[in-house]
MIVEXKE-661100 format. One line per 4 residues: number of its first residue (from 1); for each residue x, z, y of N, C-alpha, C, O. Coordinates in steps of 0.05 Angstrom, whole numbers, plus 5000, padded with zeros to 4 digits. Example, Ala and Ser with C-alpha at 12.3 -4.5 7.8 and 13.67 -1.06 7.14 Angstrom:
1 = 5264,5156,4886,5246,5156,4910,5264,5156,4934,5285,5169,4934 | 5257,5142,4955,5273,5143,4979,5258,5157,5001,5268,5161,5023
***
This chain:
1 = 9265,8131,2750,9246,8138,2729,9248,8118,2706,9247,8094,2711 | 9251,8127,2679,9259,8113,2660,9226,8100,2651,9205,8113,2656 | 9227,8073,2637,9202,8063,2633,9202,8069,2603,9221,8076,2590 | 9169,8062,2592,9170,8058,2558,9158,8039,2563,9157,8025,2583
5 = 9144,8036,2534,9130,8008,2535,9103,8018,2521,9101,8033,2502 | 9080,8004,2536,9060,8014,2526,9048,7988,2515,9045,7966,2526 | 9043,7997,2485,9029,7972,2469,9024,7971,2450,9036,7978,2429 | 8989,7956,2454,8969,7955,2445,8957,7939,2433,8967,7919,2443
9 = 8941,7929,2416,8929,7901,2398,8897,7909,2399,8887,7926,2386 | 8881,7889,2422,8847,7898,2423,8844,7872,2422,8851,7856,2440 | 8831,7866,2398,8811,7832,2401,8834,7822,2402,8842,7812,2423 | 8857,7825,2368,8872,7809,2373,8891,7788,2390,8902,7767,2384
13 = 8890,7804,2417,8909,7802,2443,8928,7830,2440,8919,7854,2440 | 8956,7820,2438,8979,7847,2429,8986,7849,2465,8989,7827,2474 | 8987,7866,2483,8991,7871,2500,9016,7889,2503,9017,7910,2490 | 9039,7882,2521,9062,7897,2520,9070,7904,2562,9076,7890,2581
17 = 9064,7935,2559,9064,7937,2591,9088,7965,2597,9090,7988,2591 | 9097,7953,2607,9124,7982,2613,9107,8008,2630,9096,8004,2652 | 9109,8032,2617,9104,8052,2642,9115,8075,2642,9116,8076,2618 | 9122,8091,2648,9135,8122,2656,9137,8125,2621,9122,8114,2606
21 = 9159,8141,2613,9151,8143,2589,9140,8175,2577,9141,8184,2554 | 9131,8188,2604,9118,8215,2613,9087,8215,2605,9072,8234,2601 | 9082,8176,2605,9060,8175,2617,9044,8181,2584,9058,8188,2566 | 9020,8179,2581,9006,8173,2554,8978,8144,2548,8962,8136,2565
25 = 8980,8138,2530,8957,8120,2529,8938,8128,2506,8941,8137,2483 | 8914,8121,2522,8897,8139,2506,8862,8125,2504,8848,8131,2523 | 8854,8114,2492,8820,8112,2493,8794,8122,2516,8782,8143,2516 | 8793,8106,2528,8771,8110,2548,8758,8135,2536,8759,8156,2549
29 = 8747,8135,2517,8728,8147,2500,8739,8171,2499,8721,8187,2493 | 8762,8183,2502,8770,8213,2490,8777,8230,2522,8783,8253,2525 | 8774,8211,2542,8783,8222,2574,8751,8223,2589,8743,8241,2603 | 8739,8205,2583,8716,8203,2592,8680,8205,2579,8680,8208,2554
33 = 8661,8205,2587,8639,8201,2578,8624,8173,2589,8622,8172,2613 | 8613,8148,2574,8601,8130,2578,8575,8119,2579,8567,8111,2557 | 8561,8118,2596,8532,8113,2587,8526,8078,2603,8537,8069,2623 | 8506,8065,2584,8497,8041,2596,8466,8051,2610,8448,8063,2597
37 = 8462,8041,2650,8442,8055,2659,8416,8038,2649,8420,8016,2638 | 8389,8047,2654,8369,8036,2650,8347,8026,2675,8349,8034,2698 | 8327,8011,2667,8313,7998,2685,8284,8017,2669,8275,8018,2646 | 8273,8033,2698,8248,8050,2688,8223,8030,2685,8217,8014,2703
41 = 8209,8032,2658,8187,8022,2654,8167,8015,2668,8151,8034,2671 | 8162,7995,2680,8136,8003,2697,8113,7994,2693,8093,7997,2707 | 8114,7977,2664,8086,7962,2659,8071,7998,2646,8078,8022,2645 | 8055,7986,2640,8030,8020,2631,8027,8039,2650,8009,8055,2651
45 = 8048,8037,2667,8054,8058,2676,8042,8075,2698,8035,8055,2710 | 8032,8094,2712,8012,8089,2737,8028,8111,2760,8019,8128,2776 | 8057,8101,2751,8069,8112,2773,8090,8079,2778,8100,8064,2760 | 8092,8075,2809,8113,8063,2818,8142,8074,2826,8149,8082,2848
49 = 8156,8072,2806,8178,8086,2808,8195,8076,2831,8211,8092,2840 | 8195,8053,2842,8210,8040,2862,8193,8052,2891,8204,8056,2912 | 8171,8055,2887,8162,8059,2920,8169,8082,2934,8175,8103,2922 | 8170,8078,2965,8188,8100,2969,8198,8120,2959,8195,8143,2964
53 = 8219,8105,2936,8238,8119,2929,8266,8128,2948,8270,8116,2969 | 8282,8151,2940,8299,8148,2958,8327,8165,2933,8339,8186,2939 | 8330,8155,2917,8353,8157,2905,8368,8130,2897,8354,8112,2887 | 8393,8127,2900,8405,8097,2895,8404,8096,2867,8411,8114,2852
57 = 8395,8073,2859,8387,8061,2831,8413,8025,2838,8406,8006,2853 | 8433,8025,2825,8451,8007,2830,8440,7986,2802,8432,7991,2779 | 8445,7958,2819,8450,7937,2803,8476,7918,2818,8486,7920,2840 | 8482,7896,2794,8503,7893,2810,8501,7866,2840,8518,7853,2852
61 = 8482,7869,2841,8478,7856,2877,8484,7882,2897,8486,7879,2921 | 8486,7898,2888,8504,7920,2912,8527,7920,2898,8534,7944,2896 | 8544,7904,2887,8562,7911,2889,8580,7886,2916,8578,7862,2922 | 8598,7911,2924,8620,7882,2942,8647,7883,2939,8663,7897,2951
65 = 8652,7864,2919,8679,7863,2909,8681,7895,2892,8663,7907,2880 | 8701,7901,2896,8710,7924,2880,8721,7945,2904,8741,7957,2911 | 8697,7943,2910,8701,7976,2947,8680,7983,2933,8667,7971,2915 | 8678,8010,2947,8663,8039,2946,8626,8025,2951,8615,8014,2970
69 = 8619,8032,2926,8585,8031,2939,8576,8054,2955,8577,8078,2951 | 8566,8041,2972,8546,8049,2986,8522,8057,2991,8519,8079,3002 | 8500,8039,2984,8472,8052,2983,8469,8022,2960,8483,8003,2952 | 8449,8029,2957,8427,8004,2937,8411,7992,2947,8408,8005,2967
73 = 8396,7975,2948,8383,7957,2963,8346,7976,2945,8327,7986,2956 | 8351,7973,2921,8328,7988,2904,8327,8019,2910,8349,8031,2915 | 8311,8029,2910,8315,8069,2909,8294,8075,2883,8275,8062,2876 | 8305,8102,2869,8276,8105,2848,8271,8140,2863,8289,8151,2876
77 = 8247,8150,2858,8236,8170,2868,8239,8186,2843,8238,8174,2822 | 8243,8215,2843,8244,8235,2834,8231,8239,2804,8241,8246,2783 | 8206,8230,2811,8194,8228,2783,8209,8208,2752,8211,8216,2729 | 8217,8186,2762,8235,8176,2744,8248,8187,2732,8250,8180,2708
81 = 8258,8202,2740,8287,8232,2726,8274,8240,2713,8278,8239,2689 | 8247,8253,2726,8236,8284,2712,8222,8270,2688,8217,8285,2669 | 8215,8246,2685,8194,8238,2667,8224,8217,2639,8221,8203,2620 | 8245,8228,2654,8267,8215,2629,8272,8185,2620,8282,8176,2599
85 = 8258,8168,2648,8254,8137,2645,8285,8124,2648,8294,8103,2640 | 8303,8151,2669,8334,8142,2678,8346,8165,2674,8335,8186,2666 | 8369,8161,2680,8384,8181,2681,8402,8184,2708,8410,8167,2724 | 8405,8211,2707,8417,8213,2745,8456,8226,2736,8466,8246,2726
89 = 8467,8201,2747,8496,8208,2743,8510,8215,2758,8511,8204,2780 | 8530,8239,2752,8534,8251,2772,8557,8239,2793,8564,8215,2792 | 8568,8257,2812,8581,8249,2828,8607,8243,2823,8621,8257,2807 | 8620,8216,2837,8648,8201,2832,8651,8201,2806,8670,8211,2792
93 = 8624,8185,2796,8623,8173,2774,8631,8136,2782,8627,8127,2804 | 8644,8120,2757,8657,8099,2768,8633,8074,2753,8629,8083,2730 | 8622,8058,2756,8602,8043,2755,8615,8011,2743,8621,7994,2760 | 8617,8006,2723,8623,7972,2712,8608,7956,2710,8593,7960,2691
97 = 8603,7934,2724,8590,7914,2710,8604,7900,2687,8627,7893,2684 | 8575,7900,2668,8582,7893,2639,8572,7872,2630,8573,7865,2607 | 8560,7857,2651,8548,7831,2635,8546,7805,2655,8546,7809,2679 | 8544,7788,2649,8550,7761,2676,8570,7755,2688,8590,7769,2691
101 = 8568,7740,2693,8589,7722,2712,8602,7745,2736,8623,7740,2748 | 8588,7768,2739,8606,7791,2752,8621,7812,2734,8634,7832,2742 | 8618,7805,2714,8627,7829,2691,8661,7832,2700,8678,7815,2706 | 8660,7855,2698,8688,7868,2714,8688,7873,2741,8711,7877,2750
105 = 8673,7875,2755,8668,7890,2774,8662,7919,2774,8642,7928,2761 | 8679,7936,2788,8685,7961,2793,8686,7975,2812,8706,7976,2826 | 8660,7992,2819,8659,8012,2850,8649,8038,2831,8638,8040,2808 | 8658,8061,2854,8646,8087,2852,8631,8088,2873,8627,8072,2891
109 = 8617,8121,2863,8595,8123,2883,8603,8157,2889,8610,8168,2869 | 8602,8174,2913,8607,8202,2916,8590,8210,2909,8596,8232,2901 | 8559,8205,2903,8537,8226,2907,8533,8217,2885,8544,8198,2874 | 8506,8239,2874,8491,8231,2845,8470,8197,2848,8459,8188,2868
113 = 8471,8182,2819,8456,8154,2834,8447,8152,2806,8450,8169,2789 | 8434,8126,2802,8433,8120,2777,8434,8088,2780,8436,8077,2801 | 8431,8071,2751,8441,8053,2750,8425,8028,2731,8419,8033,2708 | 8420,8007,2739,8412,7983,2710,8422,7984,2687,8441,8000,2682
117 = 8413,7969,2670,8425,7970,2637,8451,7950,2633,8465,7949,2613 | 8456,7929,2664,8479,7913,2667,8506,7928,2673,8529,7920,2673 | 8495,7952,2678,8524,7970,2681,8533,7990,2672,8518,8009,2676 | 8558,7996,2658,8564,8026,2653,8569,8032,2666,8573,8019,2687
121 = 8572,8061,2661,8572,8088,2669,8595,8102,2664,8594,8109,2640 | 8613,8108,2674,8640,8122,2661,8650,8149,2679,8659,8147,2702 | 8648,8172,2665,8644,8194,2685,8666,8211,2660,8664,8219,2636 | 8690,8210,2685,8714,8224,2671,8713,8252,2667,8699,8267,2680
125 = 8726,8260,2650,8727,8292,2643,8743,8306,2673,8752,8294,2692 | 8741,8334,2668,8753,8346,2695,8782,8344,2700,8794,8346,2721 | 8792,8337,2670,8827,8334,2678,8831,8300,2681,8850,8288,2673 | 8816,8292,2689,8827,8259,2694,8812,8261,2727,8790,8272,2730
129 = 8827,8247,2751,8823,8246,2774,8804,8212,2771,8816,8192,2762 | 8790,8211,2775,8768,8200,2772,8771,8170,2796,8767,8147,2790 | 8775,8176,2812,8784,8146,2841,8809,8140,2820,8802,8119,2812 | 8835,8146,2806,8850,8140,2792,8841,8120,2777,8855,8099,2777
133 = 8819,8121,2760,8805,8116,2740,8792,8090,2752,8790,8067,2743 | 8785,8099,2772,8764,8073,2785,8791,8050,2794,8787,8027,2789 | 8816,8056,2805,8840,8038,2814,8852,8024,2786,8862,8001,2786 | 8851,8038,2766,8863,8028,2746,8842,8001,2738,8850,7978,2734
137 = 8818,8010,2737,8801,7990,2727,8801,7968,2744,8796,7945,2739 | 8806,7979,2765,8810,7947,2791,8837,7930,2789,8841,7906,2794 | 8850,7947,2782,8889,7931,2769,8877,7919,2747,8884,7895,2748 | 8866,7923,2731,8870,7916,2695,8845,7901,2695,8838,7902,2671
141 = 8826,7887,2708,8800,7865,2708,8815,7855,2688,8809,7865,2666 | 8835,7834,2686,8833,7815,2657,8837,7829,2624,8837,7818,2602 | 8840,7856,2632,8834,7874,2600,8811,7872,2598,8806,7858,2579 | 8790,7880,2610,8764,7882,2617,8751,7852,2600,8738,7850,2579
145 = 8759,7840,2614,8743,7804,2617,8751,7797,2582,8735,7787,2566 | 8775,7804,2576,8789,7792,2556,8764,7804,2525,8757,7795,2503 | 8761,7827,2540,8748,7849,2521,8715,7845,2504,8705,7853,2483 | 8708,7828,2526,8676,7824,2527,8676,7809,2504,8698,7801,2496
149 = 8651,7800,2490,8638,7787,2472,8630,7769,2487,8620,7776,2508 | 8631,7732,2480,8615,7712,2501,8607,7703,2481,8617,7692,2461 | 8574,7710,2490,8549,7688,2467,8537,7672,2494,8552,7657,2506 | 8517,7675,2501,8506,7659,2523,8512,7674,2553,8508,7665,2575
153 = 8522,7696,2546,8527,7713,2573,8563,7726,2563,8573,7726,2540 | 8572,7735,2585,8602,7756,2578,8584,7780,2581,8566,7784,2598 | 8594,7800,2554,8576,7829,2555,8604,7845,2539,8617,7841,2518 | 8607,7869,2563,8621,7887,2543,8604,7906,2538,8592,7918,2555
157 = 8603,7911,2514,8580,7932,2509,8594,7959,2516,8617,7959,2524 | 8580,7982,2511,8585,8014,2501,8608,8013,2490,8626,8008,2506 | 8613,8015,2471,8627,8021,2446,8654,8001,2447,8674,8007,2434 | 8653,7979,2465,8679,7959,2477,8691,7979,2497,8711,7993,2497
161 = 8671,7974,2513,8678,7997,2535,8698,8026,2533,8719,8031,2545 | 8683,8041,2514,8696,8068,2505,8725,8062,2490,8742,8080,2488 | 8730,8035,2480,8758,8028,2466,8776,8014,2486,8795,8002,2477 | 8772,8015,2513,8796,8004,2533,8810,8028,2535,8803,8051,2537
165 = 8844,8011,2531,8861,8033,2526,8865,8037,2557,8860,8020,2573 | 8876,8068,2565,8882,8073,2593,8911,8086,2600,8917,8100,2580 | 8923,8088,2611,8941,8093,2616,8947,8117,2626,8939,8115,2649 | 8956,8139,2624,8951,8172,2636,8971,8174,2644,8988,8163,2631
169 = 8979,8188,2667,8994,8201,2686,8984,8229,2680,8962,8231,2669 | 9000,8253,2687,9005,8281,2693,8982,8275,2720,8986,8263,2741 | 8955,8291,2711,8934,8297,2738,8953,8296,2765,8941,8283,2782 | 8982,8308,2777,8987,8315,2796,9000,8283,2806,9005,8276,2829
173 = 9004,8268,2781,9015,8240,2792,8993,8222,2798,8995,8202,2812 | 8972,8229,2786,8948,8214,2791,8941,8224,2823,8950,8212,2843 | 8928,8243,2825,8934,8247,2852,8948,8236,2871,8934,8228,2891 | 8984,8231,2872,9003,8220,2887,8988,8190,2881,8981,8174,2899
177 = 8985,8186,2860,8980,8148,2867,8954,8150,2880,8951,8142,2903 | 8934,8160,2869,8913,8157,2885,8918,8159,2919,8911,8141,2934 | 8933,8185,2928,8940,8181,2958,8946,8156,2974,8934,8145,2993 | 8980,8147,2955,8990,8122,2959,8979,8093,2960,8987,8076,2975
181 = 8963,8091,2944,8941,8065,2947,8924,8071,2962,8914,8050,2969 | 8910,8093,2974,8888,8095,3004,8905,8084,3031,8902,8067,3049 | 8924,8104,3024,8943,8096,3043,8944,8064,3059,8931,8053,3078 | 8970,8057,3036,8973,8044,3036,8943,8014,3042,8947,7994,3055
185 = 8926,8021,3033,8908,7996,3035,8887,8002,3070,8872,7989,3085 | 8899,8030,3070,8891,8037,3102,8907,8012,3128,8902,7999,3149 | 8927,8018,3111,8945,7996,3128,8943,7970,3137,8948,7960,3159 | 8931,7959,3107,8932,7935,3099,8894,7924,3114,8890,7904,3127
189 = 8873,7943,3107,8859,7940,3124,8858,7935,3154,8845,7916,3164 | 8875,7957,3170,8883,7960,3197,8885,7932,3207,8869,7920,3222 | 8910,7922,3196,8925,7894,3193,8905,7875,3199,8903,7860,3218 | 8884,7878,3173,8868,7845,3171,8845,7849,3199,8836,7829,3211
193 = 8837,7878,3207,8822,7879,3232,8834,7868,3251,8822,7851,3265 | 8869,7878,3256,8873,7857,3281,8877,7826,3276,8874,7809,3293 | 8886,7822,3249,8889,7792,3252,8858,7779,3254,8854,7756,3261 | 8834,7799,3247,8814,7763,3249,8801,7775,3281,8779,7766,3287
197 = 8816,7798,3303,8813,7792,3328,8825,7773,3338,8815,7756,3353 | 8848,7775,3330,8872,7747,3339,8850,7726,3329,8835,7714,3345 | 8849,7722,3309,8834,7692,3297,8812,7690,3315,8807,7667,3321 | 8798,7706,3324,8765,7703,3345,8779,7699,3373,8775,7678,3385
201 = 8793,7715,3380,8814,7705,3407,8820,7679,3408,8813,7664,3426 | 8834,7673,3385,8842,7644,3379,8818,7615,3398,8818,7599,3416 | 8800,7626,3374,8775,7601,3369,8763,7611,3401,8755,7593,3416 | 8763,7633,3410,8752,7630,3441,8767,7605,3455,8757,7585,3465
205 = 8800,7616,3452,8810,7590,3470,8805,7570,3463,8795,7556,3481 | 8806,7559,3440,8800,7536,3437,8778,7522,3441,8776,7497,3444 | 8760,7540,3442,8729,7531,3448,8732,7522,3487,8721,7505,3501 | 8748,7539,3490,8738,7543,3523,8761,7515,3527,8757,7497,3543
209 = 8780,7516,3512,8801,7495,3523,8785,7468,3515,8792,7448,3527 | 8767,7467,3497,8763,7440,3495,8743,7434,3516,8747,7415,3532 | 8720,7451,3518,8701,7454,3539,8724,7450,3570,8710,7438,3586 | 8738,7453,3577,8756,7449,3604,8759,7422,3598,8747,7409,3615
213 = 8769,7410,3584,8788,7379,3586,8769,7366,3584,8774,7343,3593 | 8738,7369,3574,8721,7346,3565,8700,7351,3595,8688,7330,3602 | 8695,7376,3614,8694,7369,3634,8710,7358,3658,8697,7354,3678 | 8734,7351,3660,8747,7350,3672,8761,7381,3692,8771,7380,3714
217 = 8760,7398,3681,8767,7424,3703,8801,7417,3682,8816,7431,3696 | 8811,7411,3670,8835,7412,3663,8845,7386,3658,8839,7377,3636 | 8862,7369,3676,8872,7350,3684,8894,7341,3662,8915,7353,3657 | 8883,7317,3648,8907,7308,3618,8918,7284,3637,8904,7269,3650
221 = 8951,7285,3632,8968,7263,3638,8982,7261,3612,8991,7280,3599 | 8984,7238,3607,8995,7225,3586,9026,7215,3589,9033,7195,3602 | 9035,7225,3582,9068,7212,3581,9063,7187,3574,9081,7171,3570
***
């Protein structure tokens, strides 16, 4: 497969990256839709939007590393939506943190959720495979980081956000990579399960071997 070269000038950093030359590069902004989520009002208010709530409302303390979220530690209840305090985004939508010392952090979520004002929201059109979208953003963190504005905090806003250039594959190759990196990281997971049994195996013996020699049940001769 013959390469091109893809390259770009954002914030005065000229970036030069070889890729398919099938492939296209193109503006967040023209593949996707972006929203920054919000935190529902609750002073005046004489509803508690957090109490037994049961829709995930993400900030980024759920996030872990750059794997799949899960649930939220916060939930907001139904009324929040209906009364237009949040917004409910839909499903295998991909979630950024945009501000702090975690900015560039990247998970999706399968189901509808919503989100704080520390994170975008980036919910791809139907011809872009969307976990693609979420893997690219996990490869490319220092485009991300490079991107942000630093006043007293790193913040990529909206409008930073919607100008990260992306890299496009033919939907059917996005697909194939998407397969290939599950895959593959299936593996690589597998792997690290048995090595930290070996590593707990390990530290048993050693625990038990030291516990033997320091009672005497295991007899040391010294050359």
């Amino acid at each position: 497969m013959e390469n091109g070269e893809w390259k770009m000038k954002d914030s005065g950093i000229e970036w030069l990256v070889e890729i398919p030359e099938h492939w296209e590069v193109k503006r967040l902004k023209t593949i996707a839709r972006v929203q920054t989520g919000r935190t529902p009002k609750i002073q005046n208010s004489q509803i508690d939007f957090f109490e037994n709530g049961e829709i995930n409302w993400f900030t980024p303390s759920d996030f872990d590393g750059n794997s799949e979220l899960i649930e939220s530690k916060r939930k907001l209840v139904f009324e929040a939506f209906e009364t237009g305090e949040v917004e409910l985004f839909p499903e295998n939508s991909i979630y950024l943190v945009s501000i702090g010392a975690t900015l560039g952090k990247v998970s999706f979520f399968r189901d509808k959720a919503s989100a704080n004002q520390q994170i975008n929201i980036i919910i791809f059109s139907q011809a872009f495979n969307p976990i693609f979208g979420y893997y690219f953003l996990v490869g490319n963190k220092e485009m991300i980081t490079l991107e942000a504005d630093y006043t007293t905090l790193p913040i990529l806003n909206q409008s930073k956000t919607k100008s990260l250039s992306f890299a496009v594959p033919p939907i059917q190759e996005q697909q194939s990579i998407v397969r290939h990196i599950e895959t593959e990281c299936a593996r690589i997971d597998a792997k690290k399960s048995k090595t930290k049994e070996l590593i707990a195996l390990l530290n048993e013996y050693r625990t038990a071997l030291i516990s033997e020699v320091v009672t005497g049940k295991v007899k040391v001769i010294e050359n």
